[in-house]
KOLPA-452223 format. One record per residue (C-alpha): residue in three letters; chain; x, y, z. Coordinates in nm, 3 decimals. Layout:
% KOLPA-452223
+-------+------+---------+---------+---------+
| lovex | gupa |      xx |      yy |      zz |
+-------+------+---------+---------+---------+
|   ALA |    A |       X |       Y |       Z |
...
+-------+------+---------+---------+---------+
% end
This chain:
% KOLPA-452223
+-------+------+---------+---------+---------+
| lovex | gupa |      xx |      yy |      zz |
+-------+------+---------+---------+---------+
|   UNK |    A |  -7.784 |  -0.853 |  -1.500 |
|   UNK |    A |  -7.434 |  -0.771 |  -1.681 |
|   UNK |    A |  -7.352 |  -0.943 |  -2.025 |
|   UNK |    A |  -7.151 |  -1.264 |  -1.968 |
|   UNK |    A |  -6.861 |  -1.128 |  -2.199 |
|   UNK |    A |  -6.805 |  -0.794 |  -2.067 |
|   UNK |    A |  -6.828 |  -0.928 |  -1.711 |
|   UNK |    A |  -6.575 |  -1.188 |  -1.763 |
|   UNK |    A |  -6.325 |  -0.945 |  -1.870 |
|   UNK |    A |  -6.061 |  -0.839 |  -1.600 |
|   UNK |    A |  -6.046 |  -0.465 |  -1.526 |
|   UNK |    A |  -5.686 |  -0.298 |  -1.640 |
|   UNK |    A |  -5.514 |  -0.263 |  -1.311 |
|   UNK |    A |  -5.397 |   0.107 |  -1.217 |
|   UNK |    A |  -5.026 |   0.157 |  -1.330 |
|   UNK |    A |  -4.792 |   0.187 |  -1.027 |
|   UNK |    A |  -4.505 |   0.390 |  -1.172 |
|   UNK |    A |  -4.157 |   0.226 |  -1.250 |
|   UNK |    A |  -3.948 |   0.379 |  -0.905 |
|   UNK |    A |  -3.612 |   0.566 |  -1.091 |
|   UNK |    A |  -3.348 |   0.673 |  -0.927 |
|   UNK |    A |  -3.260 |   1.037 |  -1.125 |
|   UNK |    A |  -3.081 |   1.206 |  -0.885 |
|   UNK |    A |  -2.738 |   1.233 |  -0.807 |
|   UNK |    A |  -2.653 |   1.413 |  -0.514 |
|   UNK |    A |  -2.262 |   1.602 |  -0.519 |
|   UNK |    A |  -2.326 |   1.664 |  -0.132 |
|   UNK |    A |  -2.497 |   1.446 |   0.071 |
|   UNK |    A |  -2.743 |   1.592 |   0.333 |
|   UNK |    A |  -2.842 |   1.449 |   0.669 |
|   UNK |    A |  -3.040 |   1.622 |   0.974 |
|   UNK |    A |  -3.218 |   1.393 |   1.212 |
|   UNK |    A |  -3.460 |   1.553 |   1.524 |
|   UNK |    A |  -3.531 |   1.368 |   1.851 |
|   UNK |    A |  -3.902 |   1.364 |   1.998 |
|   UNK |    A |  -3.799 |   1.407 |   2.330 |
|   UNK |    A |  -4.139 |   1.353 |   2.496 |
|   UNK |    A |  -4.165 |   1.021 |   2.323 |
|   UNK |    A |  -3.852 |   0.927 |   2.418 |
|   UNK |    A |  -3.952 |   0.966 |   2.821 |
|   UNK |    A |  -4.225 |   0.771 |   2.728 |
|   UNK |    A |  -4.050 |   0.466 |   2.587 |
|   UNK |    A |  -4.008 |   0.164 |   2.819 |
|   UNK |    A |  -3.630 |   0.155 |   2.813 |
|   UNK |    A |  -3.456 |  -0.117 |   3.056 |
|   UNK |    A |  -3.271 |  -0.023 |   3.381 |
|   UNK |    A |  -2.958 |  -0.094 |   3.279 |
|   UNK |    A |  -2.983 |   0.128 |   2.960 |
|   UNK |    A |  -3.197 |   0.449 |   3.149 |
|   UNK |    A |  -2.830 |   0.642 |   3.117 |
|   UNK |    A |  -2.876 |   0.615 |   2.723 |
|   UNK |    A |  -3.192 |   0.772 |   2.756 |
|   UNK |    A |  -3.080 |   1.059 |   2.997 |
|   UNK |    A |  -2.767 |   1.117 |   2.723 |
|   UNK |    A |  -3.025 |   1.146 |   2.468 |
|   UNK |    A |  -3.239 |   1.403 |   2.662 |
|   UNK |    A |  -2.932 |   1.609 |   2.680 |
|   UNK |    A |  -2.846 |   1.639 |   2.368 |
|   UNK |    A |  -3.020 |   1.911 |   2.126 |
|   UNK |    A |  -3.345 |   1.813 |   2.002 |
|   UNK |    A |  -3.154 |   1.846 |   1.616 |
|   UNK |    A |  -2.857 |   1.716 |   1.521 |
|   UNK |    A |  -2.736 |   1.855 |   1.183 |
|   UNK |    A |  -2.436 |   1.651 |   1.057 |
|   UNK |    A |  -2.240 |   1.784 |   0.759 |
|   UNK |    A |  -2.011 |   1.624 |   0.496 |
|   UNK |    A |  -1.653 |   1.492 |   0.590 |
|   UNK |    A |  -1.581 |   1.310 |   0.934 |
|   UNK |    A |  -1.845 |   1.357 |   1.216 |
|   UNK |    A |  -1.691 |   1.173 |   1.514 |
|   UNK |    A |  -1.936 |   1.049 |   1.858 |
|   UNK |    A |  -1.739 |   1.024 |   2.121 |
|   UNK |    A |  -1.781 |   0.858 |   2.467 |
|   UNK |    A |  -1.730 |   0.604 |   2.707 |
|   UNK |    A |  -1.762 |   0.240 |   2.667 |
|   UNK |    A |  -2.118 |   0.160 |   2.738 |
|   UNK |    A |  -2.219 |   0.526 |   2.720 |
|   UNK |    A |  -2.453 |   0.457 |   2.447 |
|   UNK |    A |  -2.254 |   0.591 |   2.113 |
|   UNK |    A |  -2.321 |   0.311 |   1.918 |
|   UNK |    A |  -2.617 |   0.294 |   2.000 |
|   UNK |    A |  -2.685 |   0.648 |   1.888 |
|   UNK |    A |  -2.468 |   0.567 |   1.582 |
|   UNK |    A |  -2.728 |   0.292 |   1.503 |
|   UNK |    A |  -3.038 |   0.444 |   1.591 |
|   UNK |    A |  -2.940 |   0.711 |   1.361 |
|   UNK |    A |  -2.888 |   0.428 |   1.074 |
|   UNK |    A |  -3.239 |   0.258 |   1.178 |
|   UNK |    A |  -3.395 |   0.587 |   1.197 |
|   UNK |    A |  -3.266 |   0.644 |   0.769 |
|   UNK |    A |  -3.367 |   0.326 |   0.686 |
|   UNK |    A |  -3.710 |   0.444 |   0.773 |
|   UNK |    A |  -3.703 |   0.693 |   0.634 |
|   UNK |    A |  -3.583 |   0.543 |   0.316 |
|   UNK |    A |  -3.844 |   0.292 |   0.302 |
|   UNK |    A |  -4.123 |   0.544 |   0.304 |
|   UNK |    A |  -3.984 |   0.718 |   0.018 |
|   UNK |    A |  -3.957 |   0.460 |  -0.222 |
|   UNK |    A |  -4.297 |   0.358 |  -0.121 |
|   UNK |    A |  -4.416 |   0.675 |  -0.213 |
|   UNK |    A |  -4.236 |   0.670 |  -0.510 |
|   UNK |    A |  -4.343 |   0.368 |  -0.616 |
|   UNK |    A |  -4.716 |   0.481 |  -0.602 |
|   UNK |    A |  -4.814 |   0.326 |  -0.247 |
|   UNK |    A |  -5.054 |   0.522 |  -0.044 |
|   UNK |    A |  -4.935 |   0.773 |   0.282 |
|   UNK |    A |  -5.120 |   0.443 |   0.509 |
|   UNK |    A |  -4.892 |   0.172 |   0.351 |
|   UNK |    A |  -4.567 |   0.410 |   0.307 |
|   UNK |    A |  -4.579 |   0.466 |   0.668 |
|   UNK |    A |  -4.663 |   0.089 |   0.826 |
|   UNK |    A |  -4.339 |  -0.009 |   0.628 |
|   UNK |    A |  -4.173 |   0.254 |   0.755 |
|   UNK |    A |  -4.280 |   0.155 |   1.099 |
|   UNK |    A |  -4.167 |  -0.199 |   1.011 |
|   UNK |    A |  -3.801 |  -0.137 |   1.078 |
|   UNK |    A |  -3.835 |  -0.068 |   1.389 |
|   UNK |    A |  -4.020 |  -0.425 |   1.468 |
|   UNK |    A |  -3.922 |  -0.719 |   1.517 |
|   UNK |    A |  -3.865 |  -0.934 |   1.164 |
|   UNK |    A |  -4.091 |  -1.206 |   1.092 |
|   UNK |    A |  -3.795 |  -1.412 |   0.929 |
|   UNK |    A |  -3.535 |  -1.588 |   1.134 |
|   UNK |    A |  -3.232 |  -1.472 |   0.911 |
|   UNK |    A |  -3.003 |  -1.217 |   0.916 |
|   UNK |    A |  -3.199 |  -0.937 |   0.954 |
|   UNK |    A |  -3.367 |  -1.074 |   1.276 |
|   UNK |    A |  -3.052 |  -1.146 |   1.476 |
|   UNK |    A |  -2.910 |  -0.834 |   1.374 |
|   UNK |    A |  -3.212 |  -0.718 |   1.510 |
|   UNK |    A |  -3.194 |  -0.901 |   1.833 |
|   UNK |    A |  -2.848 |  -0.787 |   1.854 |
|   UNK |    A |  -2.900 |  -0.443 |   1.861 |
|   UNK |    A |  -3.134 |  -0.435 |   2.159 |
|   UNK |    A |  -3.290 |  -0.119 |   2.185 |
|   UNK |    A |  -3.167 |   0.049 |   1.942 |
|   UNK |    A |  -3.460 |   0.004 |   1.734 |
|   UNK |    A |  -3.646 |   0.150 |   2.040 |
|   UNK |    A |  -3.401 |   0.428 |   2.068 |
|   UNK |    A |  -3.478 |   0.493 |   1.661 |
|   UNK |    A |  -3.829 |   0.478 |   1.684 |
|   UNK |    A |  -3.849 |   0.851 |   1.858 |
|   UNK |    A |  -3.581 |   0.977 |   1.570 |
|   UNK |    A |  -3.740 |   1.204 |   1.261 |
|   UNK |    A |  -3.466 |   1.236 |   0.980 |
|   UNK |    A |  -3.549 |   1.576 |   0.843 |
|   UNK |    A |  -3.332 |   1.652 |   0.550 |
|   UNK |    A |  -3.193 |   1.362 |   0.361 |
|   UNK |    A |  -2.979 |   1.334 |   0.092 |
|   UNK |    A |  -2.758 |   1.045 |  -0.062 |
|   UNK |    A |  -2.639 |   0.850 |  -0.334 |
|   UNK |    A |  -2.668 |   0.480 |  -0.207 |
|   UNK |    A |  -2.799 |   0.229 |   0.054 |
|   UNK |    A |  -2.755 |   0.294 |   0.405 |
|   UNK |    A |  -2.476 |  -0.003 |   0.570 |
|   UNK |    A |  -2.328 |   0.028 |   0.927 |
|   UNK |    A |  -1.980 |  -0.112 |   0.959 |
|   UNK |    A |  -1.952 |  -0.295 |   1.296 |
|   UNK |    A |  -1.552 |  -0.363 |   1.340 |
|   UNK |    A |  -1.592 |  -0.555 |   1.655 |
|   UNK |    A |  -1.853 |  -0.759 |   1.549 |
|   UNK |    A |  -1.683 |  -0.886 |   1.238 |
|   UNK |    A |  -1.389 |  -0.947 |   1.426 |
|   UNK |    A |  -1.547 |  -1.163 |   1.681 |
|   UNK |    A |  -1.740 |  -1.338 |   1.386 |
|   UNK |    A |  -1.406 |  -1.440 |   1.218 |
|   UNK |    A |  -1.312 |  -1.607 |   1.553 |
|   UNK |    A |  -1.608 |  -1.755 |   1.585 |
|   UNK |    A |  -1.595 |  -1.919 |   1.216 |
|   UNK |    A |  -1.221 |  -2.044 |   1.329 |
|   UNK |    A |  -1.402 |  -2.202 |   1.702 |
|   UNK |    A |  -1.665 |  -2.312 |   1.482 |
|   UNK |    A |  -1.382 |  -2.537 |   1.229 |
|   UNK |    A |  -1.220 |  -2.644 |   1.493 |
|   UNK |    A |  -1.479 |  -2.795 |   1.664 |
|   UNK |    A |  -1.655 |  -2.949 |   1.397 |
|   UNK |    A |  -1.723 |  -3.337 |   1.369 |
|   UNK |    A |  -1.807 |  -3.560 |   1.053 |
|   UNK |    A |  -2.042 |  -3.804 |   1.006 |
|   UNK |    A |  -2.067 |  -4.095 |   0.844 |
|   UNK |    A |  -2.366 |  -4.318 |   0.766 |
|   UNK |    A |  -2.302 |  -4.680 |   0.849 |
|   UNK |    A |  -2.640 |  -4.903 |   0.775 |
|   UNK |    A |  -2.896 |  -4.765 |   0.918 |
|   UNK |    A |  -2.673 |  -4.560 |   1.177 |
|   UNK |    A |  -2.451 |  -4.218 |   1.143 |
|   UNK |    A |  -2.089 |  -4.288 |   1.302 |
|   UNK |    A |  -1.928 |  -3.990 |   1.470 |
|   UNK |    A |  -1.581 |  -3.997 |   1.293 |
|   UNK |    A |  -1.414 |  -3.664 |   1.486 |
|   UNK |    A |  -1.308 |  -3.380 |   1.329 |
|   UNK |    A |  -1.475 |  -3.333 |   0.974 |
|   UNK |    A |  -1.140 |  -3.218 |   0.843 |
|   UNK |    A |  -0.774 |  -3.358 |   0.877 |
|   UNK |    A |  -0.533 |  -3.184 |   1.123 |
|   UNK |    A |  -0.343 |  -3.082 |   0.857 |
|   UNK |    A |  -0.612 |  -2.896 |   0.681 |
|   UNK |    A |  -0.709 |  -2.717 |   1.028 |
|   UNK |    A |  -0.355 |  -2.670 |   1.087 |
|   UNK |    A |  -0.352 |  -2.499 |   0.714 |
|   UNK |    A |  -0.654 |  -2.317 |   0.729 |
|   UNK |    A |  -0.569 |  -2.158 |   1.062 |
|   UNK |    A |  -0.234 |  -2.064 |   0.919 |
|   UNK |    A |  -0.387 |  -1.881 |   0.645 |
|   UNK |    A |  -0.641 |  -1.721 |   0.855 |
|   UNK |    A |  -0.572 |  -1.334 |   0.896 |
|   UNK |    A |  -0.508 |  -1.128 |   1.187 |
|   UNK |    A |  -0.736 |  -0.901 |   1.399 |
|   UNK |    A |  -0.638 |  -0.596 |   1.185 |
|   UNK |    A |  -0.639 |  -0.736 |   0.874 |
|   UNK |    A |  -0.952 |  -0.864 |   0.924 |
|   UNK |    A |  -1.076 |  -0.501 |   1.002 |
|   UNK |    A |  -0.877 |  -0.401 |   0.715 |
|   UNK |    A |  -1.040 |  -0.600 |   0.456 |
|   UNK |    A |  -1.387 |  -0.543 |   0.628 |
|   UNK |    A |  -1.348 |  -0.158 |   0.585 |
|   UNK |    A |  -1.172 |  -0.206 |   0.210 |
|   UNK |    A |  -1.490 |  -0.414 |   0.105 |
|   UNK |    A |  -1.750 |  -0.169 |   0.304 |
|   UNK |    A |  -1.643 |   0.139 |   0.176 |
|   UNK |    A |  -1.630 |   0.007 |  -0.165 |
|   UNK |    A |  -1.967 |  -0.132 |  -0.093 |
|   UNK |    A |  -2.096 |   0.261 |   0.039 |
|   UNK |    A |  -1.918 |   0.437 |  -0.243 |
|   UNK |    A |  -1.812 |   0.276 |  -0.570 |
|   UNK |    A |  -2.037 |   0.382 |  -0.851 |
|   UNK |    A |  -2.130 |   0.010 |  -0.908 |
|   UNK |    A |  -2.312 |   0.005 |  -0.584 |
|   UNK |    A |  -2.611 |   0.285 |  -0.777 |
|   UNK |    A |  -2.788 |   0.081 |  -0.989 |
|   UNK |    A |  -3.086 |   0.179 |  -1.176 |
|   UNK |    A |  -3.368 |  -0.020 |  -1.270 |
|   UNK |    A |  -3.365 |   0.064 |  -1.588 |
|   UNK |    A |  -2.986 |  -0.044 |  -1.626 |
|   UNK |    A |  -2.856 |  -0.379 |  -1.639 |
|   UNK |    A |  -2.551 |  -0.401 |  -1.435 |
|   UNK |    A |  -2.274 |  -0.723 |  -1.341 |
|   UNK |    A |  -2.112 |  -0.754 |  -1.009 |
|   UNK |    A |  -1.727 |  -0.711 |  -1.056 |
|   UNK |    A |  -1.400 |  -0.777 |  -0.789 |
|   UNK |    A |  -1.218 |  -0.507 |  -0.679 |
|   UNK |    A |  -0.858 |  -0.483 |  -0.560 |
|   UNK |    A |  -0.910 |  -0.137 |  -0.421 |
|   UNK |    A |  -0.693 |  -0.068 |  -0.115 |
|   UNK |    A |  -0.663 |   0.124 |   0.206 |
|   UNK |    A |  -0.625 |   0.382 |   0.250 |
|   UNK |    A |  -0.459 |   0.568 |  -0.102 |
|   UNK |    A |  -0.716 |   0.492 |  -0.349 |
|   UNK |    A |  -0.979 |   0.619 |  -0.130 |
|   UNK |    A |  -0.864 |   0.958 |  -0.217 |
|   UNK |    A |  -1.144 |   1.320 |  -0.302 |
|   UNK |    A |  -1.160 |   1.377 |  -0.639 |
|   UNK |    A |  -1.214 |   1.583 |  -0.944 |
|   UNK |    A |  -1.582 |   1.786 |  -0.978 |
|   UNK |    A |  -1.875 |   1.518 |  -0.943 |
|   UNK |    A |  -1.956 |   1.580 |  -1.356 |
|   UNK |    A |  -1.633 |   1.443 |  -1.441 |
|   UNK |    A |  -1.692 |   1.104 |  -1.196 |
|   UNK |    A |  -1.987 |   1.011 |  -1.402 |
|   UNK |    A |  -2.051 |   0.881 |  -1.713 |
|   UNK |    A |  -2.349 |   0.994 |  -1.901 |
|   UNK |    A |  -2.447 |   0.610 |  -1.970 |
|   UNK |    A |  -2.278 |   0.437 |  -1.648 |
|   UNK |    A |  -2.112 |   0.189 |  -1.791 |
|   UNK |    A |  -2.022 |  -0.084 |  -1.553 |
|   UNK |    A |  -1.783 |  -0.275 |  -1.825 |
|   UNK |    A |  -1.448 |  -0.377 |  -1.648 |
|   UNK |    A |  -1.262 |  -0.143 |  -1.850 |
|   UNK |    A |  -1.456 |   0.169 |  -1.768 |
|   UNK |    A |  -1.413 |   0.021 |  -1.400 |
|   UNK |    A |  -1.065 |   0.009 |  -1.407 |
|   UNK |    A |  -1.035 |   0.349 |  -1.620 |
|   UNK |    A |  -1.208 |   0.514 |  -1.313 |
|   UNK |    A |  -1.111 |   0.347 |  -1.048 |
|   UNK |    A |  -1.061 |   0.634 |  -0.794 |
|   UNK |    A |  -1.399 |   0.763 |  -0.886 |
|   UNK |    A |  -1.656 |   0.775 |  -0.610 |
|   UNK |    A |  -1.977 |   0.869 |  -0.575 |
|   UNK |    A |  -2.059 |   1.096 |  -0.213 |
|   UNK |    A |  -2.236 |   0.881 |   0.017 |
|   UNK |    A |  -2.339 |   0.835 |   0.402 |
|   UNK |    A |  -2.110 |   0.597 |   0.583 |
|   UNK |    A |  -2.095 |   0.447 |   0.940 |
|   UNK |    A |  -1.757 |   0.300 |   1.058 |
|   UNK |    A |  -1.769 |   0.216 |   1.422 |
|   UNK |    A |  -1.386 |   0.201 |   1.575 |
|   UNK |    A |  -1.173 |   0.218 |   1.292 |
|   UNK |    A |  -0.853 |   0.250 |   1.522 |
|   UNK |    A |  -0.934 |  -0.140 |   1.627 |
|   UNK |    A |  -0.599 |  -0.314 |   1.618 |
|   UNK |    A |  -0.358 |  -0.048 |   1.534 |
|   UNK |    A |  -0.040 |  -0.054 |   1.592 |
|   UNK |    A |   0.108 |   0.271 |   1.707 |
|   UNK |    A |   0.203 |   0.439 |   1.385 |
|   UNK |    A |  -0.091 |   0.341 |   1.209 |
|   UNK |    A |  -0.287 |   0.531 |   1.545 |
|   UNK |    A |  -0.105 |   0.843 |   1.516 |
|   UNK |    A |  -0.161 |   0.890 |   1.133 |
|   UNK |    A |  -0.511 |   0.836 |   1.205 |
|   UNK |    A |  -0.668 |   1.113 |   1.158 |
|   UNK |    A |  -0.531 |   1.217 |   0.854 |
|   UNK |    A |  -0.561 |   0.871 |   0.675 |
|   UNK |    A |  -0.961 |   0.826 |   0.752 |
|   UNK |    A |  -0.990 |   1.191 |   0.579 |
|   UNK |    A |  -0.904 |   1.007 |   0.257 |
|   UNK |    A |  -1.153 |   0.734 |   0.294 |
|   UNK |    A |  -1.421 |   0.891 |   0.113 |
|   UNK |    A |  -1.508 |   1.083 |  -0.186 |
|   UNK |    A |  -1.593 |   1.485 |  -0.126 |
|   UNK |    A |  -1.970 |   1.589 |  -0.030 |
|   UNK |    A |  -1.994 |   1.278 |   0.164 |
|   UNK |    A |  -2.060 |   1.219 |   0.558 |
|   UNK |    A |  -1.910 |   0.985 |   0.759 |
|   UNK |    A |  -2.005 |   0.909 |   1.135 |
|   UNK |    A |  -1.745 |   0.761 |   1.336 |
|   UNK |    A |  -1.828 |   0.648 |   1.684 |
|   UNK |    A |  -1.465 |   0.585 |   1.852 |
|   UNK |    A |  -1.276 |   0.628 |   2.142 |
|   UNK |    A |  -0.962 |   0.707 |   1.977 |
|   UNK |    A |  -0.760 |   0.978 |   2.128 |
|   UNK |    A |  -0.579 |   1.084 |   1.841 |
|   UNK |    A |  -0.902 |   1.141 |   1.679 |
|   UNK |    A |  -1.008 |   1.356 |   1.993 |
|   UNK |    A |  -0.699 |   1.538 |   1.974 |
|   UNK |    A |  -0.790 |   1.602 |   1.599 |
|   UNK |    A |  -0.987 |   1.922 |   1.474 |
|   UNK |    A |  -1.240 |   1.688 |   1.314 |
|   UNK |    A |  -1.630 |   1.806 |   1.363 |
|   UNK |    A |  -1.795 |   1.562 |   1.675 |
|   UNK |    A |  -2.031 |   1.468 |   1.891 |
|   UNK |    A |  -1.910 |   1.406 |   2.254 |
|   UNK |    A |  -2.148 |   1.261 |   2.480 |
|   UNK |    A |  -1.910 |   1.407 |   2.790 |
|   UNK |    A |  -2.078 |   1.724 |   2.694 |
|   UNK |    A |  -2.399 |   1.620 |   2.467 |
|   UNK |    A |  -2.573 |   1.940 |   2.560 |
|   UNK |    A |  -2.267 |   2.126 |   2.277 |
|   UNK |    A |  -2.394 |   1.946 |   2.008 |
|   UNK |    A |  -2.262 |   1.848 |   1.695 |
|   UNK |    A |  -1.945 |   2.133 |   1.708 |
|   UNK |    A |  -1.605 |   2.156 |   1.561 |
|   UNK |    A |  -1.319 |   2.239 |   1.755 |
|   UNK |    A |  -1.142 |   2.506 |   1.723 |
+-------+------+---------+---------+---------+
% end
């Protein structure tokens, strides 16, 4: 029988080692394979089967490389989709990194990695994103990323979507009725706000485009700005920005002059570097959403200044001065080319 004080005594746990982020990357990196035979094995809908025979067509690889990488097709031809799939498919891969990293086991690393492509077990955010999406998790599911490289978090910018949730906050105002207890009874009193606030609010509301413009502003300083690479061993505030589009979002000096040894995150180092970026992996689906004509034709020169050098930015769109443009794509008209550049 053990001793009563050395049995009593709780074992020192193993040490799971503190998860640091070291590396900065001055070219980001991304190369994603398709298992093909999985992917004719997946129980895809009817109404989606053209998805999976686009997918099938293209190369087994797709090797994307650092400035604009444009996916073009038809509406319903599956380029978001592919676009998202691709983002799923690095959030996977993501997860079972930093699970290794953290000291997890291969078994554990991998079931979280599987969990992305699952339905959540909350009922926030995440899980009508999810729902959203439809089978794009699916689609994601039979996608290896192979080579993977960059600086920050993985986001997908959905234009149309925030634009139809800013109308839907407006429908939403409009429509909503007060209450007001009365005894043991709530009194429906109409609108909870006056006309003239409604009347106000609307007023103030912003347009289509300038709704997409202030979504991309915030995204891309969300994908880029050297606040958005935190450490754990660094204690860092949030901060407001009043970066614009498109001129601040401009390629820079050499990566080693971007960085501070120490990042400081005080407001005066953030305002002393304000143009300095950090290379990172970006998603913007339809930038050309609400342009007026000029603002189309300068198009695709002004996206080339949206992000810092050595980064990669995947553009599904059906723009056609981006076709016309010599930027590197992906068109799903002919997905059996690949990921070329024209010439």
């Amino acid at each position: 029988m053990p001793r009563l004080d050395t049995a009593l005594v709780e074992k020192p746990k193993p040490a799971i080692p503190k998860y640091e982020k070291k590396e900065i990357f001055d070219e980001c990196k991304l190369s994603v394979s398709i298992n093909k035979q999985a992917l004719t094995e997946l129980e895809i809908p009817p109404r989606s089967e053209h998805v999976r025979e686009v997918l099938l067509s293209l190369p087994e690889k797709l090797n994307f490389k650092p400035g604009i990488n444009l996916i073009f097709g038809e509406n319903g031809s599956g380029k978001t989709t592919i676009a998202k799939a691709i983002k799923y498919a690095i959030t996977a891969e993501s997860r079972y990194r930093d699970d290794i990293a953290r000291g997890r086991t291969q078994e554990e690393a991998e079931a979280y990695r599987k969990s992305v492509f699952e339905v959540p077990s909350n009922r926030g955010t995440d899980f009508e994103e999810f729902l959203q999406d439809g089978i794009t998790p699916m689609i994601a599911s039979v996608m290896k990323v192979d080579q993977y490289e960059n600086n920050g978090s993985i986001f997908y910018c959905d234009i149309q979507k925030e634009v139809g949730c800013q109308a839907q906050k407006l429908a939403d105002s409009a429509g909503r009725q007060g209450y007001n207890l009365v005894g043991n009874f709530v009194e429906i009193s109409g609108f909870a706000n006056s006309d003239e606030y409604l009347q106000e609010y609307s007023s103030e509301s912003q347009s289509s485009r300038q709704t997409v413009d202030t979504f991309i502003r915030h995204y891309l300083e969300a994908v880029f700005s050297p606040n958005s690479f935190r450490f754990e061993t660094e204690e860092t505030d949030s901060y407001d920005c009043d970066w614009g589009i498109p001129e601040v979002f401009k390629k820079e000096s050499p990566l080693e002059a971007r960085i501070s040894s120490k990042y400081d995150y005080t407001d005066s180092s953030i305002r002393a570097r304000k143009n300095n970026f950090l290379p990172g992996i970006a998603f913007i689906d339809e930038p050309e959403s609400g342009m007026d004509v000029s603002r189309h034709i300068s198009l695709p020169e002004h996206i080339d200044t949206w992000y810092p050098e050595g980064s990669i930015m995947i553009v599904p769109t059906n723009s056609t001065e981006l076709y016309r443009s010599n930027h590197t794509r992906l068109d799903l008209a002919t997905p059996g080319r690949g990921i070329y550049t024209p010439t």
